[in-house]
C-alpha positions in Angstrom: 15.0 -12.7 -7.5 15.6 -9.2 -6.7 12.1 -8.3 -6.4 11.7 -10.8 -3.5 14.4 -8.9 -1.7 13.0 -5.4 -2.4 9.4 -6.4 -1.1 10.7 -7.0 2.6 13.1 -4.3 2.2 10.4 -1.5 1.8 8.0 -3.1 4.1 10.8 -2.8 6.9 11.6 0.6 6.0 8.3 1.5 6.0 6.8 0.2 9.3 9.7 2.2 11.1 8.2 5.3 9.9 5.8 7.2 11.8 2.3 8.4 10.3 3.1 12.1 8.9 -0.2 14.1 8.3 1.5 16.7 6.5 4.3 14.4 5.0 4.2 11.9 1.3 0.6 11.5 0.1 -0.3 9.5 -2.5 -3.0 8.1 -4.8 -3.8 4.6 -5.7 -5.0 5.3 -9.2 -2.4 4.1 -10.8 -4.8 2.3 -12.5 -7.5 4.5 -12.5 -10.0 5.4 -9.7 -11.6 2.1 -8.3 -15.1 1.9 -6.9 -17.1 3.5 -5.3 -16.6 6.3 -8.0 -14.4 4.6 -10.7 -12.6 6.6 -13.5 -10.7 4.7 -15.4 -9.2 7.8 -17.1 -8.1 9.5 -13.7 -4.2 8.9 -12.6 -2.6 8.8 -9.4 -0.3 11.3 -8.0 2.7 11.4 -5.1 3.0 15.0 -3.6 5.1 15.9 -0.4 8.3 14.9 -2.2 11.5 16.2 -0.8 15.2 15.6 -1.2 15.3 13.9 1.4 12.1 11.1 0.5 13.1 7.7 0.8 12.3 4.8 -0.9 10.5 3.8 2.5 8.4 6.7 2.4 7.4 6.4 -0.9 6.4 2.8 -0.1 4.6 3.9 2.9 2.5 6.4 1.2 1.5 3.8 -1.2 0.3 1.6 1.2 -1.7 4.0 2.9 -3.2 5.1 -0.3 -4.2 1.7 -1.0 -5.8 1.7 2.5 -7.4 4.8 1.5 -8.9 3.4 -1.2 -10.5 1.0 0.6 -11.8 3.2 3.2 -13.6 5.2 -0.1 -15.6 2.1 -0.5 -16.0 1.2 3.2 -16.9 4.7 3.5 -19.8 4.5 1.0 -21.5 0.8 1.6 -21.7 2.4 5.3 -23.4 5.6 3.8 -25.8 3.9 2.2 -27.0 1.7 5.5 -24.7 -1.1 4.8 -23.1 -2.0 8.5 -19.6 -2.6 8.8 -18.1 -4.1 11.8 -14.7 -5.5 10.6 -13.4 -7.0 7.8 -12.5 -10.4 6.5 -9.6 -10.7 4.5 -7.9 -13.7 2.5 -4.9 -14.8 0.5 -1.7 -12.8 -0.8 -0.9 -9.7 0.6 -3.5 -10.4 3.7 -1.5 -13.5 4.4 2.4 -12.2 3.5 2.7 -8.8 5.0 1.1 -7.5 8.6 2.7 -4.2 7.8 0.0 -3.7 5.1 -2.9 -5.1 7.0 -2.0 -2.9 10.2 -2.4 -0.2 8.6 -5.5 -1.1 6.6 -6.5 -1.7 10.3 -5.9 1.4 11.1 -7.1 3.4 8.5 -10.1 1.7 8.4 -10.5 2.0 12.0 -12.1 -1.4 12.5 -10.5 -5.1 13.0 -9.4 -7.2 10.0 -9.5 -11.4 10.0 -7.1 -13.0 8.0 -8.9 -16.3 7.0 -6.4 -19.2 7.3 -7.5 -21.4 4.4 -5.5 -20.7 1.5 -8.8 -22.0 -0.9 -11.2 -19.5 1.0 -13.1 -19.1 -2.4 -13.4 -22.7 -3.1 -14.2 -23.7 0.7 -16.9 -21.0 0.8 -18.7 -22.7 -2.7 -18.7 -26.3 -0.6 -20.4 -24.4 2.1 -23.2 -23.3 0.1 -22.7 -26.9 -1.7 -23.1 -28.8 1.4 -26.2 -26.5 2.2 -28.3 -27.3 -1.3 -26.9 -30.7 -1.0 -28.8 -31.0 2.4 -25.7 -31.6 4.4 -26.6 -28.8 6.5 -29.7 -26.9 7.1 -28.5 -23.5 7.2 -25.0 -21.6 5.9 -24.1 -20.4 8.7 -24.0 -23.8 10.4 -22.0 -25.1 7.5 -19.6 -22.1 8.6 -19.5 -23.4 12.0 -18.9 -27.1 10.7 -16.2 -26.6 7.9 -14.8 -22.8 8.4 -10.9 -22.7 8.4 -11.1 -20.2 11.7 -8.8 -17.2 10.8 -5.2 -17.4 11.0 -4.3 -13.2 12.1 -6.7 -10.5 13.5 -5.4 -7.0 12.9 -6.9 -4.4 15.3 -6.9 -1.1 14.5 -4.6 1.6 17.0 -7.0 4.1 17.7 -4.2 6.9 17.9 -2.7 5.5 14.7 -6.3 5.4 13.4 -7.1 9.3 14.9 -4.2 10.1 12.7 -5.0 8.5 9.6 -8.5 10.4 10.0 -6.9 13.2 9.2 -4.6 12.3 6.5 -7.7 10.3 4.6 -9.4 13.9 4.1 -5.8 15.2 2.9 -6.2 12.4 0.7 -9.7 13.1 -0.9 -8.6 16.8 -1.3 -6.0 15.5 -3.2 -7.9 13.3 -5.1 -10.5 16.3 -6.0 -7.5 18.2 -7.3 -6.4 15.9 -9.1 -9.3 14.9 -10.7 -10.5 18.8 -11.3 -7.6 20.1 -12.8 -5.2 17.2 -13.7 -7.3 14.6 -15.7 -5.8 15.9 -19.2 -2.4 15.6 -18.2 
């Protein structure tokens, strides 16, 4: 299947690249603005384009935009006194591409745990299961007892993550124009 092949083409591309904080900035609304201020009718947007823009680059700034995204919500549970230490991720993209998780790492600035079990939903409901059931007296020692331990740990680079600082802000000034001026296009 060719988009099997393209995947890990872009994703090799890509991680040879270095961060550019004036380079290919995009916006992950290609399905409108997610949380923590969703817009639905919002689009996204790739600026820096040159010539001379690879497919690699392109793929890059996606990623990062998607990273950027998530740092939006980060961002806001942590403005409004929710503490943040690192993040637990699970499944698909978490499990099939470190490319994407580094730099989610990065951008984030804070370590990510890739949980092993593929069923991390369904394990985490037998937890709380096993807890009314009386099996255990407490969820976090049904955590201890039946937890799938974590299969990757992604720690941020803090010069990678220094850099990224910046490119974030280029990234909400982009997003403010585009949402001031481009929403009726």
């Amino acid at each position: 299947e060719l988009r099997s092949k393209i995947f890990p083409a872009l994703t090799e591309e890509a991680q040879q690249l270095p961060v550019e904080p004036n380079g290919v900035l995009a916006l992950d609304w290609l399905n409108g603005r997610r949380t923590p201020d969703a817009d639905q009718n919002l689009r996204g947007a790739i600026a820096g384009l040159t010539l001379g823009t690879t497919p690699g680059r392109i793929f890059r700034a996606l990623v990062e935009a998607t990273a950027f995204g998530a740092k939006a919500i980060v961002d806001r549970f942590i403005a409004e006194g929710v503490h943040i230490e690192q993040i637990i991720a699970m499944g698909g993209i978490a499990k099939k591409n470190p490319f994407v998780m580094q730099v989610t790492a990065d951008v984030l600035n804070m370590p990510i745990k890739v949980v092993h079990s593929e069923q991390a939903c369904a394990l985490g409901a037998a937890m709380f299961g096993a807890v009314a059931a009386g099996v255990y007296a407490s969820v976090h020692e049904a955590q201890g007892k039946m937890g799938s331990g974590f299969s990757a740990t992604f720690q941020p680079n803090p010069e990678q993550a220094k850099v990224y600082e910046e490119l974030y802000q280029n990234y909400l000034k982009l997003g403010k124009f585009v949402e001031d001026n481009l929403r009726a296009l």
